[in-house]
Each structure stands twice: as C-alpha cells, then as structure tokens.
N, C-alpha and C positions, 0 to 999 in steps of 0.2 A: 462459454465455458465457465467463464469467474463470474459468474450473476451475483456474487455475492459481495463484490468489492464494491465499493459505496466510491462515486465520483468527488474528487478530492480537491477539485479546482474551482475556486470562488467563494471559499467556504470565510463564513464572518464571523468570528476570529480563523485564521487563515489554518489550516489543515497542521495538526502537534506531529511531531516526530513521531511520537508512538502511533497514530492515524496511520502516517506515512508506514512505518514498520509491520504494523500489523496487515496493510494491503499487499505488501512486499512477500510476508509469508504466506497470506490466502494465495496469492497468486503463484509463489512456488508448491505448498502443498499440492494445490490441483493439476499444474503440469509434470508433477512426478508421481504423482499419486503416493507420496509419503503420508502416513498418520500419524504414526506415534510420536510421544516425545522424545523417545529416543533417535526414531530417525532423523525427526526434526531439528535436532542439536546436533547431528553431525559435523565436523568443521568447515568441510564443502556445500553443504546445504547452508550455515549460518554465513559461510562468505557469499553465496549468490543471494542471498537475502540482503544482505549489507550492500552487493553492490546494485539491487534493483531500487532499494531504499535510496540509496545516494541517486540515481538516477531520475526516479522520480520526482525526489526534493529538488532536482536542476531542472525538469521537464517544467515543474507549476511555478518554480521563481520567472522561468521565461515566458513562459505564456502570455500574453495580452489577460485581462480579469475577462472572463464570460459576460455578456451582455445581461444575462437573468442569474444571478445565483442558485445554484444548486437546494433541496432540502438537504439538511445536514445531516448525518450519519444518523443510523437508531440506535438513540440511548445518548445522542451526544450531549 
C-alpha cells in the first residue's frame, strides 16, 4: 500500500525528523485517503501523525543497525 515510503533504518547520517515526519504523513494519507491540505491539517489527523512520528523515531533508536545499509531517500 505505502510503496512510497523510502526505509528509514540504517541511514548514514541516521534518518532527520523531518524524514521521519514526512513518512508518518505518507503513511497516514494513504490509510485514510485524505488529500488535501486542509484535510491534512486536521487536529486529529496532525495528532496521529505526531504520534506514528514518535513511534517510529522509538522503533529505529531500538533497532539493531541493518547489516547492508539501505539506499537513501531520493533527493536526499
């Protein structure tokens, strides 16, 4: 479904908040099928975004580092 988030874990320099944030919204867009900005900004859409954000910043500090590093985002 999210072929579009870019893997976050093992990245050299280690994956920026904004990374992290911005996969947090692709991934909420596509399970709600919101587009616009105004949906987007919702206060209930900007808090599950904040709290997939936070969760994922906990999921890659825990991790073990990947054995092969990832290619890094495009455009990074």
């Amino acid at each position: 479904m999210c072929r579009n988030i870019t893997a976050l874990r093992g990245l050299d320099p280690p994956a920026t908040d904004r990374e992290i944030e911005d996969a947090a919204r692709q991934f909420v867009r596509k399970v709600t099928g919101l587009r616009s900005t105004t949906q987007m900004g919702r206060d209930d859409v900007r808090h599950a975004i904040d709290l997939i954000a936070r969760a994922t910043q906990e999921l890659l500090s825990d991790l073990p580092a990947p054995r092969r590093a990832p290619a890094g985002p495009p455009g990074r």
